[in-house]
KESEPA-835197 format. One record per residue (C-alpha): residue in three letters; x, y, z. Coordinates in pm, whole numbers, padded with zeros to 5 digits, always signed. Each point is the difference from the previous one (the first is absolute). Layout:
BEGIN
alaXYZ;...
//
This chain:
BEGIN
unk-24616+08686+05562;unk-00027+00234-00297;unk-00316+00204+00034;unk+00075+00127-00356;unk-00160-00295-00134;unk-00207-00161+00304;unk-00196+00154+00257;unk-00188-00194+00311;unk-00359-00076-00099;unk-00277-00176+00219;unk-00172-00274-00227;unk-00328+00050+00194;unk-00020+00365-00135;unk-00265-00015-00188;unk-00218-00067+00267;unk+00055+00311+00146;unk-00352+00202+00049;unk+00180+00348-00212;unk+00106-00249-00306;unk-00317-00217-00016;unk-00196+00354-00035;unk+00242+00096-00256;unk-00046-00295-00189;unk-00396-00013-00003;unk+00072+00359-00163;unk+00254-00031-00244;unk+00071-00356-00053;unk+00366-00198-00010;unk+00059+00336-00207;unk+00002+00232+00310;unk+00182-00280+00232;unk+00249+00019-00293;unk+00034+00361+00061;unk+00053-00031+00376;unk+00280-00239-00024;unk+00149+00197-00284;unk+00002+00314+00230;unk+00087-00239+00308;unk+00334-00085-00222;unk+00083+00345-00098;unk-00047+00121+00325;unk+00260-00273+00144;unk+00258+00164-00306;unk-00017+00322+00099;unk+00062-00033+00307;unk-00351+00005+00175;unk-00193+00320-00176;unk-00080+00105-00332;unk-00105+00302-00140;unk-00400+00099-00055;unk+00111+00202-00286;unk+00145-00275-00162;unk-00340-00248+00005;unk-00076+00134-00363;unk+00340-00107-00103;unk-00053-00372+00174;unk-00314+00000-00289;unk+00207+00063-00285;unk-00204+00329-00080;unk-00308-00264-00012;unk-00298+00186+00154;unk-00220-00230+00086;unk+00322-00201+00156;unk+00085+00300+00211;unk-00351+00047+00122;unk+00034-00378+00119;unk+00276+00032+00216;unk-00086+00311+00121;unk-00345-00193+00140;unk+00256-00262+00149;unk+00234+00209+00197;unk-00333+00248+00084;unk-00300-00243+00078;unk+00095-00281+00183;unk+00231+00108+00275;unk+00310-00208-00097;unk+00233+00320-00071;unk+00069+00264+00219;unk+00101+00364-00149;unk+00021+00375+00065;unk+00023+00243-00255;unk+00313-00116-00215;unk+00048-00358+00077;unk-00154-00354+00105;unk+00128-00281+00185;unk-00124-00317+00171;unk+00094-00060+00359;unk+00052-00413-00030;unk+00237+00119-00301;unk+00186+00231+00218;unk+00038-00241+00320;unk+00072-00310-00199;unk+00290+00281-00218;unk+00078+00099+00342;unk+00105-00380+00145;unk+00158-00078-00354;unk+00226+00279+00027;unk+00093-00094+00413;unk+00084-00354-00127;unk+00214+00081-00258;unk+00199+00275+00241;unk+00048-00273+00264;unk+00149-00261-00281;unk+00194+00264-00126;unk+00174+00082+00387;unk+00007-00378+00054;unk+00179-00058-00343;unk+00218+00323+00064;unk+00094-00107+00370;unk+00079-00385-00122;unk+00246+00219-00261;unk+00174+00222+00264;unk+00048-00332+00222;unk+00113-00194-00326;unk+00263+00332-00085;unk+00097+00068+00345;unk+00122-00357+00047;unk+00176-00001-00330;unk+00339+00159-00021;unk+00101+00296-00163;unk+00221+00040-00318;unk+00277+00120+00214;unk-00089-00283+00310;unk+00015-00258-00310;unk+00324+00083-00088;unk+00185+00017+00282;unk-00160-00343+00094;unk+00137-00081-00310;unk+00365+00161+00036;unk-00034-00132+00382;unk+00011-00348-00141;unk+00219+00033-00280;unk+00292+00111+00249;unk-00054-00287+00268;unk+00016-00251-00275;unk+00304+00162-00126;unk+00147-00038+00363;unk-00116-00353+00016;unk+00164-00086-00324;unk+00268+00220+00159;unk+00033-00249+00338;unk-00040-00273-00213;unk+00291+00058-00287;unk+00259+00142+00293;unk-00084-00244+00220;unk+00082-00287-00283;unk+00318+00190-00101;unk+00089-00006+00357;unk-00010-00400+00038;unk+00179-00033-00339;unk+00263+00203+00115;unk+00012-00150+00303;unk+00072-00344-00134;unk+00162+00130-00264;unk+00246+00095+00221;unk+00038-00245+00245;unk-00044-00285-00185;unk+00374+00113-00139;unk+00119-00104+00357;unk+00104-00392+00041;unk-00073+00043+00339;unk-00402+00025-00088;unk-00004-00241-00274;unk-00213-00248+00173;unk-00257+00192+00107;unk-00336+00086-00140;unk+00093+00402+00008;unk-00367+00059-00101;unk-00136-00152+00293;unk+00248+00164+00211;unk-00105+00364-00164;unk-00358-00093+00047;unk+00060-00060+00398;unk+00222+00309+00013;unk-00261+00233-00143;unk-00209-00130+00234;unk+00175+00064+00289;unk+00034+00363-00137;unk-00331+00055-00032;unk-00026-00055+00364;unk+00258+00236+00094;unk-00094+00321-00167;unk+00337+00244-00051;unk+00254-00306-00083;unk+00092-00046-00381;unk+00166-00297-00177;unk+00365+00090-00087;unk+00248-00244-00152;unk+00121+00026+00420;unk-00309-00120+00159;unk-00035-00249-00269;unk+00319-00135+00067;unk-00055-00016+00370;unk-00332-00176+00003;unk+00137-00269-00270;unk+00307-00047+00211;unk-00267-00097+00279;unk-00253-00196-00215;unk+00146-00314+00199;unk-00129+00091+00318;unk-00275+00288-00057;unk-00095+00232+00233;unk-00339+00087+00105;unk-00125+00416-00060;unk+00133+00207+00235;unk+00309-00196+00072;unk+00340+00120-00134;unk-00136+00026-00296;unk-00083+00352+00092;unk+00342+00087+00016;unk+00127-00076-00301;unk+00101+00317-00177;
//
């Protein structure tokens, strides 16, 4: 809601006892007035100066002396000795300017939730770096463990003994049975062993576990 350009207005106004006396008086010319002094009252905040009426006429006199009749005579302005004001202007200023301070909490709480939950520069980047290293260590795992096969049946595959077996297979089992037995490694020794017994295989934790 900008209240710079609209204000709350009841459309039964007119009806009101103050403006219908004003009217028989002064015509659509003095509810003119009212509203005009209704709207400047609303941009300034609520109040407006007394002093300032003859400037409101343009320096017309006869203007001035009408709008001094309507803030004077019909009881729809109150005013001390510098300044006027009308109470419905004030309340109706009053819950503008509560709305607007809650939807500018809500707005600045939905923010702080919105930025709180977001991570910072530095949080981004060591997300970032965070992710950047594990894939390097995948790619790592993946490249050493590939070198390791081709070496291993690289090697092997030299010996006529192992010609007739599918050495990839056999690596695949024997990294297997690593994997299950955290602490052993696969040397050229323990390769030779288990291929030596790929006739009749042993089950994990057999003498498997004693190959050194």
């Amino acid at each position: 809601m900008k209240n710079t350009y609209y204000f709350p207005h009841d459309y039964h106004a007119r009806h009101d006892p103050k403006l219908e006396k004003l009217f028989l008086v002064l015509g659509y010319e003095g509810v003119g007035i009212y509203w005009c002094l209704i709207e400047m009252l609303y941009e300034q905040g609520g109040y407006l100066s007394l002093k300032d009426l003859s400037l409101y006429s343009q320096n017309d006199k006869e203007l001035c002396e009408r709008i001094t009749k309507v803030v004077n005579d019909y009881g729809l302005f109150e005013k001390d000795n510098t300044k006027l004001w009308s109470k419905s202007c004030l309340d109706r200023l009053a819950f503008i300017t509560e709305k607007s301070e809650k939807a500018s909490k809500s707005a600045l709480k939905r923010w702080s939730m919105y930025a709180n939950a977001m991570p910072t520069h530095n949080e981004g980047n060591a997300i970032k770096e965070k992710k950047v290293k594990e894939k390097k260590v995948k790619e790592s795992i993946v490249a050493n463990a590939q070198h390791t096969q081709e070496d291993f049946i690289k090697t092997l595959s030299e010996n006529p003994a192992y010609k007739n077996l599918d050495l990839t297979a056999e690596f695949g089992k024997m990294s297997a049975w690593l994997s299950a037995h955290p602490g052993r490694k696969l040397t050229k020794r323990f390769a030779v062993n288990w291929l030596n017994r790929v006739e009749k295989p042993l089950e994990v934790g057999s003498k498997y576990d004693e190959v050194k």
